[in-house]
N, C-alpha and C positions, 0 to 999 in steps of 0.2 A: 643273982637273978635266978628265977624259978624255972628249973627246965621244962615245966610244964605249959609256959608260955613261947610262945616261939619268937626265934631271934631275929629281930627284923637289920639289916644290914642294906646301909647308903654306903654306896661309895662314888669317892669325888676322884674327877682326877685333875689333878692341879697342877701347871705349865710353868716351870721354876728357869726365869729369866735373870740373866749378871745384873747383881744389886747396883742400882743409880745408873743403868741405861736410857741415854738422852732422845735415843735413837729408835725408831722403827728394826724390825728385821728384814732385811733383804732377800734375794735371790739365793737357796741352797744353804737357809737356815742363818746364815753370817750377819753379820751388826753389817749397817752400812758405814761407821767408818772405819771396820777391818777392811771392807772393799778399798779401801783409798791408800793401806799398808802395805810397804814394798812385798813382793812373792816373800823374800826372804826369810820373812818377817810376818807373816798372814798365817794365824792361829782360826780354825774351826770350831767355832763355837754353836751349839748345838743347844735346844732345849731339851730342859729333861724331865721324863715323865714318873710322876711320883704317886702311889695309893694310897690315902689315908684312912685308917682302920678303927672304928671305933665303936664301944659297946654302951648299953647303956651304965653300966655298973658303976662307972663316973664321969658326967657328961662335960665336968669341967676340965678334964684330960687333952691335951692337943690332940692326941693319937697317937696312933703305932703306924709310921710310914714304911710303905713297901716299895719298893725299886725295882724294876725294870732288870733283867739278869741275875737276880741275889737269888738265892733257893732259903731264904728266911723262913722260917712254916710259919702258917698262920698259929699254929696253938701258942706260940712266944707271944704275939700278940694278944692272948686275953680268946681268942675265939672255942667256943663250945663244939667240940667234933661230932657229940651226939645230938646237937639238938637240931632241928627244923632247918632247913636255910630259906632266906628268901630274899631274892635282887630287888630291889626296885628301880625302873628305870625311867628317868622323868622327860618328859613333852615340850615343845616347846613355849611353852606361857613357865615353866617352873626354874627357879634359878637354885642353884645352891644354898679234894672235896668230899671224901664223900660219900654216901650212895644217891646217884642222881635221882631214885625214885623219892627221895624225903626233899628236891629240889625244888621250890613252888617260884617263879618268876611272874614277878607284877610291873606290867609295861603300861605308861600311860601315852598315848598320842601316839608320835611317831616312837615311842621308848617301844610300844606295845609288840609292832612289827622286828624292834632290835630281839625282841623276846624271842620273837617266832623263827628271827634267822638265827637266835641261838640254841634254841632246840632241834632245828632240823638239821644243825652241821653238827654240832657233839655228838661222842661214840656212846650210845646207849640210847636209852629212853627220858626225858625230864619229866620229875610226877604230874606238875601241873605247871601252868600258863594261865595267868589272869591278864585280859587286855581290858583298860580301863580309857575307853571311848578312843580306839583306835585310830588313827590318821585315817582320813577318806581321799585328799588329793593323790593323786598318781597312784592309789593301791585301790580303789573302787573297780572292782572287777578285772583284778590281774590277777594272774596265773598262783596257784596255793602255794610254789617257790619263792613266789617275789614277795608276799606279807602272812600276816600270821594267820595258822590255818590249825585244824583237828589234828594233822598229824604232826604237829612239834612236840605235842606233851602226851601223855597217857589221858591229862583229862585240858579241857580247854573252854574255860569262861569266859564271855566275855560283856560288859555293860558298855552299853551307846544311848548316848545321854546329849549327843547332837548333832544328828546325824544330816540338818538340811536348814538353810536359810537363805531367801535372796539366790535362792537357785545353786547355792552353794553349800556341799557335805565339808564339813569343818571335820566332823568323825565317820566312818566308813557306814556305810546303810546296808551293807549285803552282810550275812550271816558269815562269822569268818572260827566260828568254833565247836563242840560239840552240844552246846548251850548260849543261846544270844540273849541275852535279858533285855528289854528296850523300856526303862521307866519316863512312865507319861509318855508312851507310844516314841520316845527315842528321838525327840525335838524340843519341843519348850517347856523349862524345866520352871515348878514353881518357885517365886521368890526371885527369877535372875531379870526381869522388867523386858524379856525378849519382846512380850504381847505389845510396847509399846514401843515398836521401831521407830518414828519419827520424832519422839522424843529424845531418844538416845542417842539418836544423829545430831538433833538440836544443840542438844545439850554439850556432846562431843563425849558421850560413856558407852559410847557402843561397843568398843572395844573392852572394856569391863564386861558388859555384856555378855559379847561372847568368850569371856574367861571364865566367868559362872557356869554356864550353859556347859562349855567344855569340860571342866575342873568337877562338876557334880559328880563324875565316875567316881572321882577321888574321894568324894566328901560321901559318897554312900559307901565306899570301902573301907574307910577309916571309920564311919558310924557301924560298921558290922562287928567291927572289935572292939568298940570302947560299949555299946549299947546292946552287948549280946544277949540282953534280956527282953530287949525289944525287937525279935528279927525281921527283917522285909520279907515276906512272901513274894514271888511271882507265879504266874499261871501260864501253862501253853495255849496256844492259841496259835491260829493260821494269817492273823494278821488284825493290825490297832482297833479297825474299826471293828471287826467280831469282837476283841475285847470290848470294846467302848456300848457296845451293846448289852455286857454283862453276858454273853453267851459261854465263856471258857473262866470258871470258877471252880473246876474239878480238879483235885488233888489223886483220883484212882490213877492207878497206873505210872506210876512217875512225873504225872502232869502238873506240879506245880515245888516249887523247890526255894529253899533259903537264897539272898541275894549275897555275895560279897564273898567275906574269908569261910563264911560258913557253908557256902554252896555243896550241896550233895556229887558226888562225882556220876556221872552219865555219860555211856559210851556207846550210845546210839548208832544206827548204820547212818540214819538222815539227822540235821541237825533240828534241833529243838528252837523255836522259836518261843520265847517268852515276855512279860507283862506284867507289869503296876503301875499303881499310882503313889505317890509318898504327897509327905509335907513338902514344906519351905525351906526346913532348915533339920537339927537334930534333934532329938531321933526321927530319921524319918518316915517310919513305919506308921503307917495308915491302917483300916479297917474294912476288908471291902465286903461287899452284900453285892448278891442276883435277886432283882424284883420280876416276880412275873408276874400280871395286871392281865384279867381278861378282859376287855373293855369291848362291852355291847352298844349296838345303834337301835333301837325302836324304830328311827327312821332313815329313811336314805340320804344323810346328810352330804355324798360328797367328800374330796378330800379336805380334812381337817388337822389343825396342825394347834393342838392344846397346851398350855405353858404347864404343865404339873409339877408340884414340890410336895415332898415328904417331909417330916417328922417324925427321925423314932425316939422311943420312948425304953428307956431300958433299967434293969437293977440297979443299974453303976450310973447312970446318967444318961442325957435327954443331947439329941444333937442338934445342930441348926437345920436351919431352914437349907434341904438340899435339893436342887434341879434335879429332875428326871431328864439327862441332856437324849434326846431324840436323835437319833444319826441318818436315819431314811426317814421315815416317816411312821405315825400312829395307825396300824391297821384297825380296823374295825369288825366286830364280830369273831375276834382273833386271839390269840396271848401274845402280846408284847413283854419281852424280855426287856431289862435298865442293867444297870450300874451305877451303884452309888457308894462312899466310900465316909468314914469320918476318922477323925482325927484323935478323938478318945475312945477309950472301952467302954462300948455301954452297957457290958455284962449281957444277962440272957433281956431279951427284948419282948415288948409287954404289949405293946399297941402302936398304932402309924397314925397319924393325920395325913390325909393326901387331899392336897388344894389345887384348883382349876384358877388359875392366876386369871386377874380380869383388864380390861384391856390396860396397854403400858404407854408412857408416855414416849417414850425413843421410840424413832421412826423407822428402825426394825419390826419392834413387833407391833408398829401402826399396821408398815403393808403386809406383815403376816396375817392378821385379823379385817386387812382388806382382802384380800385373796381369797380368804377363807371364806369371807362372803360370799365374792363372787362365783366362787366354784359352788354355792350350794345349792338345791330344789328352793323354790320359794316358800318362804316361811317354813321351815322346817322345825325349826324349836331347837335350838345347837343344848342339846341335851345327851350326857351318856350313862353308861349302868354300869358300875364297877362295883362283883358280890363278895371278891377276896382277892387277895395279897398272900402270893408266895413267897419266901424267902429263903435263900439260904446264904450262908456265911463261907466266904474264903478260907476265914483262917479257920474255922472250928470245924465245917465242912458240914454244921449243923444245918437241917430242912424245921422250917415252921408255918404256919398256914394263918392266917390272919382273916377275919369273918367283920363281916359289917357290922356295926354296932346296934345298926336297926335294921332288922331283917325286910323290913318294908319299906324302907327309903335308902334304896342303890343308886341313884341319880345323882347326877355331877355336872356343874353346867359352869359359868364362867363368872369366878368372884364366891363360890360358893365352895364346901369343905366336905369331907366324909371323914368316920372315924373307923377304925379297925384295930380288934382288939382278937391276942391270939386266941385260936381254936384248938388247937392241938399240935404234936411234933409231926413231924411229916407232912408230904403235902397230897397224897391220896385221900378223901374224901370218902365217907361211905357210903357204897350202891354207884360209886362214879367209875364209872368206865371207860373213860379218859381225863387225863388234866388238860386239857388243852377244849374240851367241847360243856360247854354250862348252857342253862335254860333261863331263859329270865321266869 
């Protein structure tokens, strides 16, 4: 094996009970029918606890068994003194030294907090602590002793991948590292069928479910090392819904960082709170975009509430049709900031389509498009003016400025389209003296 990989290490520990035991074990470790054998004659029989050791080098090897008492070294067993170490320690959904600073401990669930009380009692410092969607019952707002916190390792990541349903944290929701990652805002994960709760009950898969939902820490750590050419980005951010807004897409400053084995180390005074979005499945690395839209009124329409979808258009390829999801509301005469995200690389990006969706037949956006009504001046003309499209990119950190196709037709109305095709790199304007104030 290539020392340039690191050595990933399971260990089991496996309860070695008297071969063809008919019996339960009783009171003070004893078979119960020793209990039934004169004093005289009553042998203590004990279980015993065994570690089984094994590398990849040949995975059809039982292993190298370690015992309790023996001072065996691990190097007799096949283990690498110079390379990486790393625990992993599993949850409850998953069934079957040194210099501490080269120590990295990956806890999942309740395994995560084993992490945290194993760094804060060992004599020295452990490099790192990965908690992969930490327990939330009984550790949601206890004391930094009682579950895993910044101070167990030198550096401390951690991914919460489910953190709330049915009024219940399954993974811990409060920040517990020097880095919180929270993908898809740290609740419903794509691809796990959570959106469709009543079905899962029906059906009697809810409890799959919630193993998906849970288990996805795992399945984005494991995509960090086998897909390292596809990394996940996250961004900071003050909380989901700023992200969801598209508002925290900045990489200056330490603000946005690798997800999983590759994470940057950060040792912040306050903890960093972090953000994406992914796929369904692997690789999960997405592509995210900040749309800024100034969108003018000609007239006093009222509050409005507009269904818009983009199309970009790129070197590499063209994306679907994606929602501009709205999280407060469309200001008017203003820059509204999005988030949008796709799934391929669409290289450098060439032009938008951006559509005013017309009415829908779901009785959602019926009484949205009633409401809208009501709230307006009469006869208005539900008309708006949109003259460019700002962009910029997550991962490249690239700015592009996107210009109406028809300089004389900015008008956007319900059932109808606009095209927008790039102007330039950046999004200052010349002779403009804010991005944020346009003239019709």
């Amino acid at each position: 094996m290539s020392n340039s990989f690191p050595l990933l290490c399971f260990w089991s520990l496996c309860c070695c009970f008297a071969a063809g035991s008919p019996t339960p074990f009783g009171p003070e470790g004893l078979l119960e029918d020793e209990l039934h054998k004169p004093k005289a004659i009553q042998t203590e029989v004990k279980p015993s606890v065994r570690f089984n050791f094994r590398t990849s080098k040949d995975p059809e090897h039982e292993g190298c068994y370690l015992s309790l008492g023996h001072s065996q070294p691990l190097k007799d067993c096949g283990f690498n003194m110079t390379a990486k170490t790393f625990f992993i320690i599993h949850g409850w959904t998953e069934k079957d030294d040194f210099s501490l600073g080269n120590v990295h401990l990956i806890g999942y669930s309740l395994g995560a907090h084993v992490a945290g009380y194993a760094g804060n009692f060992v004599k020295g410092t452990v490099g790192r602590i990965t908690g992969l969607d930490p327990a939330g019952p009984m550790f949601e707002g206890a004391d930094i002793h009682k579950r895993l916190s910044p101070d167990d390792a030198d550096f401390v990541d951690v991914l919460h991948t489910y953190t709330r349903s049915f009024g219940l944290s399954i993974g811990i929701q409060m920040p517990v590292g020097h880095i919180d990652i929270y993908p898809n805002g740290g609740d419903f994960q794509p691809g796990c069928g959570l959106n469709d709760v009543l079905g899962s009950i029906a059906y009697g898969t809810i409890t799959e479910v919630v193993k998906c939902e849970h288990e996805r820490a795992v399945h984005l750590f494991v995509d960090s090392l086998v897909n390292q050419d596809k990394p996940s980005f996250a961004f900071q951010c003050t909380d989901s819904n700023r992200f969801k807004k598209g508002i925290c897409l900045s990489c200056r400053k330490n603000r946005c960082n690798s997800i999983g084995y590759n994470a940057k180390k950060m040792r912040n005074k306050r903890n960093s709170k972090m953000y994406l979005k992914t796929r369904a499945g692997m690789p999960f690395k997405v592509y995210h975009y900040q749309m800024k839209i100034h969108v003018f009124s000609y007239k006093n329409m009222g509050e409005i509430e507009p269904t818009f979808y983009v199309t970009l258009y790129g070197t590499n390829a063209d994306s679907q049709t994606l929602p501009l999801e709205i999280v407060e509301r469309i200001e008017q005469n203003a820059t509204n900031t999005f988030l949008v995200y796709t799934e391929e690389d669409l290289g450098d990006l060439l032009k938008i389509q951006l559509t005013w969706e017309g009415a829908s037949q779901s009785w959602y956006n019926l009484w949205k498009e009633l409401r809208s009504y009501l709230s307006q001046p009469r006869n208005p003309g539900r008309e708006l003016s949109i003259r460019r499209i700002r962009v910029k990119s997550g991962e490249t950190q690239r700015k592009l400025t996107f210009c109406a196709e028809d300089p004389e037709n900015t008008s956007i109305s319900p059932g109808r389209e606009l095209w927008f095709r790039k102007c330039r790199d950046g999004w200052r304007m010349k002779n403009e003296t804010s991005p944020t104030v346009e003239l019709p």
